[in-house]
N, C-alpha and C positions, 0 to 999 in steps of 0.2 A: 676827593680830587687828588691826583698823584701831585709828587714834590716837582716834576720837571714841568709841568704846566703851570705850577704857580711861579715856578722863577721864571718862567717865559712871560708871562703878566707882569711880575715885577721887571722885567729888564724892557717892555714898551711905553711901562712907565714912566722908567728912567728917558728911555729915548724921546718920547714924548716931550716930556718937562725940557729936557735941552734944546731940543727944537721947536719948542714954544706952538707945537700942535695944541692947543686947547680940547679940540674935541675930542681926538682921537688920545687924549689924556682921559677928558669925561670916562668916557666909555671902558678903556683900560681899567678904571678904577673901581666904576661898578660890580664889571666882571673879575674883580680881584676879592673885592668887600662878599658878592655872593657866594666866591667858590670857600673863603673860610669860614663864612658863615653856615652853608653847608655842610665842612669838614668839621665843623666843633658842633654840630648837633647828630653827625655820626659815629653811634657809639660800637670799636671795634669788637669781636667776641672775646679777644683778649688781645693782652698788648704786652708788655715790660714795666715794668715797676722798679724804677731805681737803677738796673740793668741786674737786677737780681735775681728775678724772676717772673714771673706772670700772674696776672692776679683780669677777673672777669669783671665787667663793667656788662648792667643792663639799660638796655632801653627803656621808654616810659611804655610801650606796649607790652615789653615782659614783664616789667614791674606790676601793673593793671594784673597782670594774673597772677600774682603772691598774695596770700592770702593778706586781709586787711591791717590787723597789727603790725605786719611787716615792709609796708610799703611805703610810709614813711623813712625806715630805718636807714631804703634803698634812696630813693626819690629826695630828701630834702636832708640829712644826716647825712648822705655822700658814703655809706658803708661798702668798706674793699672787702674782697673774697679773695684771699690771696692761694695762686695754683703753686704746688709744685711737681716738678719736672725732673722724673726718674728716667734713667737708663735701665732698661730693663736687658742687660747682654745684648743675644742677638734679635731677642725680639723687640727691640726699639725702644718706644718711653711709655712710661706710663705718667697719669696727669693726675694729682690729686688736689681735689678743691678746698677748703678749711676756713669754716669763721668760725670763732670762739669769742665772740663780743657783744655787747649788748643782750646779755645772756643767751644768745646762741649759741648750741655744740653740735655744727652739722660739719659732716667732711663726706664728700661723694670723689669718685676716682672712676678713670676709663681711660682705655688707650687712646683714644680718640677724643681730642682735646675740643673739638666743635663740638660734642652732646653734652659738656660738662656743664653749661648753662642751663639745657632743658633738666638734668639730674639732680641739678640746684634747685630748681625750683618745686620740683615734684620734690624733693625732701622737706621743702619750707609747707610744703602743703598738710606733708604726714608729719611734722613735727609737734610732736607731742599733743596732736589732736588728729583721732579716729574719722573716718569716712563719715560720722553722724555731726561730729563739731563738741562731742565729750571728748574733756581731757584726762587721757588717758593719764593715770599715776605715776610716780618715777622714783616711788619706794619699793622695796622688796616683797614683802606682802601684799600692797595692794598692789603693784604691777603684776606678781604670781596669779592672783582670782581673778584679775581682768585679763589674764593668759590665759588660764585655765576654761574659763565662762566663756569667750567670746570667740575661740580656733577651738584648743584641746578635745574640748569634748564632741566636736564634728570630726574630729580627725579619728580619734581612738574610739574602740570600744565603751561599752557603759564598765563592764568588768576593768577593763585596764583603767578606765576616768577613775575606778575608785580606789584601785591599786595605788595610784597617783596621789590620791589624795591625802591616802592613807600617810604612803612615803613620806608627802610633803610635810604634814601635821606631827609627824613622829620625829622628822630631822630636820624639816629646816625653818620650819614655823618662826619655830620660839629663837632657833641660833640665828637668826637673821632680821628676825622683826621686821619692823616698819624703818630700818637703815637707806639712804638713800643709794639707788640702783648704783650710782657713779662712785658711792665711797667704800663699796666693794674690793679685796685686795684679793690680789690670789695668794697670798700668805693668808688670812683668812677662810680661803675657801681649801687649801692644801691640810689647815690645821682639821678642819672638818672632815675631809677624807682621812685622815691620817687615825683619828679620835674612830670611826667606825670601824678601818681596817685593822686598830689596831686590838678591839677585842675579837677579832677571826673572824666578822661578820662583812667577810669580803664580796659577798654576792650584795648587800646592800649597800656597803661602798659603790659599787659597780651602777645599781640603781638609781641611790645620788646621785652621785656624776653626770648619768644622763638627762635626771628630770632637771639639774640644774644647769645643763648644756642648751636643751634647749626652750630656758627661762632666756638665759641670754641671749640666745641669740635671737627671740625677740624682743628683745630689750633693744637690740641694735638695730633690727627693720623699721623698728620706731623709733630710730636716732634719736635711744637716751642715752644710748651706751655706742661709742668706737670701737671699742677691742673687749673682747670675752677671757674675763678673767680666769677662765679655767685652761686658758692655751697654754699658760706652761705649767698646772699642775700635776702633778704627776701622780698614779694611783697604779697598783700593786694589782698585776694580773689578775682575774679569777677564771679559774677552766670550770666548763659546768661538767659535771657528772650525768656524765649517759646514761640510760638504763641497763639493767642486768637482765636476760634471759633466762627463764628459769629450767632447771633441768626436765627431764620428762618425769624423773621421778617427781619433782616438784612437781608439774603435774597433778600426776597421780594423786598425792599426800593433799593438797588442795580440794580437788572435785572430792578424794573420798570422805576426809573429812568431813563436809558439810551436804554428803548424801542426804536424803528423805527434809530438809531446809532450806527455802527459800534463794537462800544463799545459794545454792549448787546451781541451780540455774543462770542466776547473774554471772557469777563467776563461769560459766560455759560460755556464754554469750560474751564477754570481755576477753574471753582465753582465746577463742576461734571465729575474734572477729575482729582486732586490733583495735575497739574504739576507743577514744581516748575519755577517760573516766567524766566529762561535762557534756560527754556527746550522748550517756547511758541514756539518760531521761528521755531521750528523743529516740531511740530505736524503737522501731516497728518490723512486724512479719509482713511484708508482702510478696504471695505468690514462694520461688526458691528462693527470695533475697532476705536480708536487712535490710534495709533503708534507715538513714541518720542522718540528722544534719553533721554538715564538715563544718565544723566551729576552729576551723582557723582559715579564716579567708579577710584580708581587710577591707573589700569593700561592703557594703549595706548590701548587698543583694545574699539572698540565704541560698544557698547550693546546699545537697543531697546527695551522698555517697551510698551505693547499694555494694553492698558483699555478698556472695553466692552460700549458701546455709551448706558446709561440707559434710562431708562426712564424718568431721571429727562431733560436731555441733549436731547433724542431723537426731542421732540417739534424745542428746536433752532436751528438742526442738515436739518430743510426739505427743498431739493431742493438744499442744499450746496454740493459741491464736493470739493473746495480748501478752506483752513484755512490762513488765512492772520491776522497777528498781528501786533500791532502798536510797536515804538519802545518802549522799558521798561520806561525809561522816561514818554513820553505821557500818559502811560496806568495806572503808579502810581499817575498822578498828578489827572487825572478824576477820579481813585479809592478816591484820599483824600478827591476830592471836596464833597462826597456824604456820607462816613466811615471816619471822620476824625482821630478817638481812633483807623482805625486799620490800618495794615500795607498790601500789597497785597499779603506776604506772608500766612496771616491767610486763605485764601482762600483754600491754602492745608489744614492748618490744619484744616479746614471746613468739607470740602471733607473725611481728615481718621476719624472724629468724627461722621460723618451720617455715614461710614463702620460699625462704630461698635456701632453706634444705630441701624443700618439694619441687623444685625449678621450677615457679610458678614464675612465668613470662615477667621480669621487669614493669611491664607497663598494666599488667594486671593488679601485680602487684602494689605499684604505686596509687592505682585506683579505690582496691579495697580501701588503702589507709588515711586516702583523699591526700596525697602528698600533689603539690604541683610540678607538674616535670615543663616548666616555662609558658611565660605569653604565648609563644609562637605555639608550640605544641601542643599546650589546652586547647587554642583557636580552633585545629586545623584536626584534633582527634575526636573520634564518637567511640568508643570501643563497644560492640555489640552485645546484649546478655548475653547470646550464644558463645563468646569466645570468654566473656565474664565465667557464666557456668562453667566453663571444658578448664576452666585455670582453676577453679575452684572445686573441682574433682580432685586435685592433685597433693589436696590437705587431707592425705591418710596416712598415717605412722603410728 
């Protein structure tokens, strides 16, 4: 009930009592006794605290849905959530909620200060217990495994899960232990970057950093963690090295050396066809093409890239039906013995460098190598063998 209806109650009151109306005092008084009886059992979504700032008060129906340990804490404890109230320029305010009592470390924020209640309580829900009612850990290593086990490995590949793992185990296992997530510094986590970059193993710095970027930051979807200690860490560029094309004599000095062996075939098939060396195992002859799987695609579904057999290829291609390659190992060590400056990855980028010394249409191009040329455009393109084959005619030099 507003303030000017209760002074209006209170002032018939008054007139009441001086005029010696009895009843019409009765009655005045009831209706003055129910509207504050009313008023103190409605709780506002938020109010002023002190005239400081604002802090959320819930009802016994929102409280009923906090999970059980907590409902007391609300309900008979009397616990404040105190908000505060940024300017945010010209785009207004922003609201951030925070208890840090009773061992709670939940802080939820929104521009819009009516949802900060329902964002309160869904954090009380996820608070340091998962959608099954396990509590999740709030050390470094075991939060990492129950990272890694329960998202990680649905999100990434099984190759990249072990990459990950690998990384994890070699750097941050041991220098982090079973330390609690919260007592994490980012002067600690700087001293760690700095300790990798600083014997030249800047690409594994680089690695760090991220498998520990996004450690934290679910650490903080499961509000153990407010702020990701890695925000002001600072770590030392690293540019990756592209590949090198090889020349054609390089070429040449390749295929010939490893004429009348096994080798001279792979090496053909890699040279004039850009797969990328994990994709070998999977190439097959069908009909004028290759067919491979495209092993860089992030979702589970397996896609197939066909390359047109040219005419650079046709020659090593006669009388073969099955494609057999050695294991990656093997096939790099006889690539060094003969290229030692290059890697067997340049062999791709061999292959899209004669594309587009052959003017081999852009989007042909990008097909052979299984490159994505966007959502929208994957959707909406078929590109035909016919026009496959006529671009793959164009690989002669």
């Amino acid at each position: 009930m507003n303030t000017e209806k209760l002074l209006l109650l209170a002032s018939k009151i008054m007139f009441a009592s001086a005029t010696g109306d009895s009843s019409d005092l009765t009655n005045c008084a009831k209706q003055l006794a129910d509207a504050l009886s009313s008023n103190a059992t409605a709780q506002p979504t938020s109010t002023l605290a002190n005239g400081e700032g604002l802090f959320l008060e819930f009802t016994k129906k929102e409280i009923s849905k906090m999970p059980t340990r907590f409902k007391k804490l609300f309900s008979v404890d009397g616990l404040i959530v105190h908000v505060r109230k940024r300017k945010r320029s010209k785009y207004g305010y922003h609201y951030e909620a925070r208890c840090k009592k009773a061992g709670l470390n939940i802080s939820v924020s929104s521009t819009d200060h009516t949802v900060l209640k329902q964002k309160f309580i869904e954090a009380l829900k996820n608070y340091a217990l998962d959608e099954s009612g396990f509590k999740v850990p709030r050390t470094f290593h075991e939060f990492s495994m129950y990272y890694f086990e329960t998202f990680r490995k649905r999100k990434v590949s099984k190759k990249t899960m072990r990459a990950d793992l690998y990384r994890y185990n070699h750097d941050l296992k041991n220098y982090f232990g079973s330390i609690a997530l919260r007592d994490i510094t980012p002067k600690a986590c700087q001293t760690l970057i700095d300790s990798i970059s600083g014997k030249g193993y800047k690409k594994s710095a680089k690695e760090v950093f991220s498998l520990l970027n996004v450690i934290f930051k679910s650490a903080i979807a499961h509000n153990i963690l407010i702020h990701n200690p890695l925000s002001i860490v600072i770590r030392d560029s690293h540019e990756c090295v592209h590949g090198k094309a090889l020349t054609k004599d390089e070429e040449q000095l390749l295929l010939g050396k490893t004429q009348g062996t096994p080798f001279n075939l792979m090496f053909a098939v890699a040279l004039y066809t850009g797969l990328r060396p994990n994709e070998f195992k999977t190439a097959r002859i069908e009909g004028p093409f290759i067919i491979a799987v495209n092993s860089k695609r992030k979702h589970k579904r397996i896609e197939y890239k066909k390359i047109p057999i040219s005419p650079m290829l046709a020659p090593y291609l006669s009388n073969v039906t099955e494609l057999h390659f050695y294991v990656l190992n093997r096939i790099r060590e006889k690539f060094k013995t003969i290229l030692p400056n290059h890697k067997l990855y340049d062999l791709r980028t061999t292959f899209y460098t004669r594309c587009q010394e052959c003017y081999v249409a852009p989007a042909a191009r990008d097909e052979f190598v299984g490159h994505s040329s966007g959502v929208l455009v994957d959707t909406y393109t078929d590109l035909s063998d016919e026009f496959l084959l006529k671009e793959g005619q164009k690989l002669k030099y």
